[in-house]
VOBA-1610 file (N, C-alpha, C; in pm, whole numbers, padded with zeros to 5 digits, always signed):
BEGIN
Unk+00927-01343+01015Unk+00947-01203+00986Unk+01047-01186+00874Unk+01173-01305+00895Unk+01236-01239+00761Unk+01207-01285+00625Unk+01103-01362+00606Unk+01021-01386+00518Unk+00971-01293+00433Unk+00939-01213+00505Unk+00794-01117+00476Unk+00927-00961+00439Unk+01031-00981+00516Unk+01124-00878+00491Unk+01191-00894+00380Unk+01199-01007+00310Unk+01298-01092+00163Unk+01196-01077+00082Unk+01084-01080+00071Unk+00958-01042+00020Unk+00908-00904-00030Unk+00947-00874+00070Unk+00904-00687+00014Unk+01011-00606-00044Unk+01117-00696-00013Unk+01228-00634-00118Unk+01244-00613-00230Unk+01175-00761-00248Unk+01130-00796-00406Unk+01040-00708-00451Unk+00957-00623-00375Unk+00832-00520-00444Unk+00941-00390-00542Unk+00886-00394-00667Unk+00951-00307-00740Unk+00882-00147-00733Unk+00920-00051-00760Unk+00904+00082-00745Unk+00773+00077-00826Unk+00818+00038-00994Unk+00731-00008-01071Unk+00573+00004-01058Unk+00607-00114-00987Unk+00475-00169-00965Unk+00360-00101-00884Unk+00481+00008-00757Unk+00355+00057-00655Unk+00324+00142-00686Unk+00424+00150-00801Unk+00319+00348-00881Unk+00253+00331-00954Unk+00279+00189-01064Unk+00118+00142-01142Unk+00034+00134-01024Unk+00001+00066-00912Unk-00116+00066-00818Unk-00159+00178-00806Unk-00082+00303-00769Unk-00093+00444-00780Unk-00172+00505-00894Unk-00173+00465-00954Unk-00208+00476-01110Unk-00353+00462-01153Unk-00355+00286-01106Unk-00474+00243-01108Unk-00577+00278-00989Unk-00528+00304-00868Unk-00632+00331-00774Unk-00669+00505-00783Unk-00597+00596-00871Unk-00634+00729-00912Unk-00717+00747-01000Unk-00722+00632-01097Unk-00875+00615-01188Unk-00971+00613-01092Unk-00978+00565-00952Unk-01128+00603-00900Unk-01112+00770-00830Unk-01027+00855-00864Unk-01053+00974-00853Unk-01201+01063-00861Unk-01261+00989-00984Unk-01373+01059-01009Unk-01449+01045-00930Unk-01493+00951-00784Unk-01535+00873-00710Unk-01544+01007-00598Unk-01642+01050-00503Unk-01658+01156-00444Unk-01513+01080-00356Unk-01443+01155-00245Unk-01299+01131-00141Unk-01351+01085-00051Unk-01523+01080+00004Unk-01530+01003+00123Unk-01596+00845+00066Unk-01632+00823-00019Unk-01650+00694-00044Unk-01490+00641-00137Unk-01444+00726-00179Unk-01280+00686-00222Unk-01186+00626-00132Unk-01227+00725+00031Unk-01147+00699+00145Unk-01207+00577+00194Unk-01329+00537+00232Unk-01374+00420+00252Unk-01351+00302+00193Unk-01351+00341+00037Unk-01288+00212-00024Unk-01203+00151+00007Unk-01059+00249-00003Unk-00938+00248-00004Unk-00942+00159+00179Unk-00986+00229+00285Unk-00983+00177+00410Unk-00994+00045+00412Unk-01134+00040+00379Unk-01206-00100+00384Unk-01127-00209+00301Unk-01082-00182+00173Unk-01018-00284+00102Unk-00890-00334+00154Unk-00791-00253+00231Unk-00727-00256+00303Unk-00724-00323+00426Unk-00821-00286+00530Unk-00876-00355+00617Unk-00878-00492+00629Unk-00986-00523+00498Unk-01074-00617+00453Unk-00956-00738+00397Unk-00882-00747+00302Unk-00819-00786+00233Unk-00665-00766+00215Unk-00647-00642+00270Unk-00443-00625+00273Unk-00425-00566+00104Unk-00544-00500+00047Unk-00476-00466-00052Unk-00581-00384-00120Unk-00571-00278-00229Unk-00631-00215-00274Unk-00665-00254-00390Unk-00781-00205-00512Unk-00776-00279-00639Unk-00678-00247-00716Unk-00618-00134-00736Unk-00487-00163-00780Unk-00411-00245-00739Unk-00377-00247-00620Unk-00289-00360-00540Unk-00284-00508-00600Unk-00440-00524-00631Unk-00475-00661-00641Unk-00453-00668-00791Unk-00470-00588-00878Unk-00392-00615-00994Unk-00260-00647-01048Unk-00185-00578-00969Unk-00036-00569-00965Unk-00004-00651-00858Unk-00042-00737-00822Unk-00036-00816-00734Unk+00030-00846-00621Unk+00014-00727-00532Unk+00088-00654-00406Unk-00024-00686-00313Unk+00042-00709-00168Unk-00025-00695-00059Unk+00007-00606+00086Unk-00050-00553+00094Unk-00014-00523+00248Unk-00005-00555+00386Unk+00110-00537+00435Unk+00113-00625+00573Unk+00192-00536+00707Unk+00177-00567+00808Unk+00248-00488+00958Unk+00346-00515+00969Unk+00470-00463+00986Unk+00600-00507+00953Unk+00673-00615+01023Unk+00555-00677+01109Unk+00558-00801+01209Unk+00489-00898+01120Unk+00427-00892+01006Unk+00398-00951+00920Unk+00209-01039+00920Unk+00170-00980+01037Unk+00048-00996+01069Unk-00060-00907+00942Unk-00147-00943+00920Unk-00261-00855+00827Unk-00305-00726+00956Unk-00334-00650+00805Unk-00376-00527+00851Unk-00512-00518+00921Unk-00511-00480+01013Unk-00690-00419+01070Unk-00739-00302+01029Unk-00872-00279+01034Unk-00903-00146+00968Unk-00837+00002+01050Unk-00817+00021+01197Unk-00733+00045+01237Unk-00605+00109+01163Unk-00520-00003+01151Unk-00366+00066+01063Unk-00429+00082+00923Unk-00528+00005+00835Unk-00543+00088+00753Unk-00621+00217+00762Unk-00654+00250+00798Unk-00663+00388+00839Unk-00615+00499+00840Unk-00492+00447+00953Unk-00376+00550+00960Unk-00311+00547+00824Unk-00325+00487+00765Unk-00172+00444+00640Unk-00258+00574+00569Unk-00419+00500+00551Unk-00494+00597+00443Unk-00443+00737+00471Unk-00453+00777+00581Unk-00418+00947+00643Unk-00321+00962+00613Unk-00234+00905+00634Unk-00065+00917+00641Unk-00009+00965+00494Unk-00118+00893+00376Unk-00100+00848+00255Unk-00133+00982+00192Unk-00208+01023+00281Unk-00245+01211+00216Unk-00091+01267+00227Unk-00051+01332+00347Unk+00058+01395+00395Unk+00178+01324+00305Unk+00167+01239+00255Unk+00289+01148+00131Unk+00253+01213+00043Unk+00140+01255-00004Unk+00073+01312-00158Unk+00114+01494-00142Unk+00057+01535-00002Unk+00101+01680-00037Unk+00235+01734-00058Unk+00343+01641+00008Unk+00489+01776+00004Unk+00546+01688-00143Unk+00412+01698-00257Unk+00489+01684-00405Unk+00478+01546-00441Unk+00384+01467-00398Unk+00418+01331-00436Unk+00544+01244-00363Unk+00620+01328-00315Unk+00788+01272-00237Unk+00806+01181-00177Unk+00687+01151-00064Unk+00623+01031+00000Unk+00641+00927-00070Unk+00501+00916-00172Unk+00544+00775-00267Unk+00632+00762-00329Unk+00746+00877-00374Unk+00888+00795-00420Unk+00985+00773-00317Unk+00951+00790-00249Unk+01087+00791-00138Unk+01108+00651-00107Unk+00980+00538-00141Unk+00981+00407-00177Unk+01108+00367-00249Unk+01108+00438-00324Unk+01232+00424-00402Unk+01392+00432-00364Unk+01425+00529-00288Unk+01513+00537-00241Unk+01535+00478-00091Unk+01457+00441-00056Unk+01460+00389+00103Unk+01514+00275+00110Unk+01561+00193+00184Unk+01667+00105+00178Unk+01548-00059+00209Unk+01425-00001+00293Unk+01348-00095+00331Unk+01229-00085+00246Unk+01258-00029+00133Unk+01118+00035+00015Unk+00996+00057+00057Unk+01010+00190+00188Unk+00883+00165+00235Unk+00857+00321+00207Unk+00749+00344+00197Unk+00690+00514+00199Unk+00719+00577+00324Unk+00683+00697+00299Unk+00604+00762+00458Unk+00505+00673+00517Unk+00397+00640+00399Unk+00295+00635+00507Unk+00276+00515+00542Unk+00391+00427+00465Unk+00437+00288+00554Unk+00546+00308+00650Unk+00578+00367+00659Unk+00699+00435+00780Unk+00609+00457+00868Unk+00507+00563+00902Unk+00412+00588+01023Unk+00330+00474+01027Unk+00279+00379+00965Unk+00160+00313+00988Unk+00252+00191+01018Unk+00341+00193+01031Unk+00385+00058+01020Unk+00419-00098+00960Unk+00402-00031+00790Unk+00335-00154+00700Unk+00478-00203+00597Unk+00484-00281+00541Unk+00507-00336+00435Unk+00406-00368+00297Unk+00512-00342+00187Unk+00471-00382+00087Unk+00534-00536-00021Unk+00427-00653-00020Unk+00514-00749-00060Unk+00458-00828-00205Unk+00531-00872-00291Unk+00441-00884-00374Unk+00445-01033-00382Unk+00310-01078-00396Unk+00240-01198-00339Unk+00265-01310-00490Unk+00312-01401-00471Unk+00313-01546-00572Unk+00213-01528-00690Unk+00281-01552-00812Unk+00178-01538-00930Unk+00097-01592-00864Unk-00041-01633-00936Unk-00181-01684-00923Unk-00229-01653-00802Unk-00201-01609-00714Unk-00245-01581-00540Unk-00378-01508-00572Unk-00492-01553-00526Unk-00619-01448-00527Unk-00588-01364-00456Unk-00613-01211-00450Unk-00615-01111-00374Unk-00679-01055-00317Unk-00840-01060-00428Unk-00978-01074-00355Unk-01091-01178-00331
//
């Protein structure tokens, strides 16, 4: 566990708002196959295609992979981070454990994974 906690420390602000960035280019994408993506890639893999560019993963703060399950919730959670202003995803920033809201309710970490690591 404190592996995975020395790890996500290392995740820079940076980086999870480029993911932010890059996973809002599939905006144009209707929200229920956007939301599925986002689930499933999550689910599936611990990371989104942004994620996997910027080479971040997601994990349970017990350090186990995600099930589709918590990604799920995170996805939901990840709305209610977006409406009161975006505040959610910076609060990454200021939080002492760099975690969002909707890693605060879902239970997750963000860690960023060894150059060369495949992601997908």
């Amino acid at each position: 566990m404190g592996q995975f906690r020395s790890e996500h420390r290392a995740v820079q602000e940076q980086a999870r708002q480029a993911e932010s960035v890059l996973d809002a280019l599939l905006s144009g994408v209707p929200m229920g196959l956007k939301s599925g993506i986002f689930i499933g890639m999550l689910g599936w893999k611990g990371t989104t295609i942004g994620g996997a560019i910027m080479g971040i993963k997601c994990y349970r703060i017990n350090g186990t992979p995600l099930d589709y399950g918590v990604s799920g919730v995170r996805a939901l959670s990840s709305i209610f981070s977006f409406m009161v202003l975006g505040l959610g995803f910076f609060w990454a920033g200021w939080d002492g454990e760099k975690q969002s809201w909707h890693d605060k309710i879902a239970g997750t970490i963000v860690v960023r994974m060894p150059p060369g690591t495949s992601l997908l």
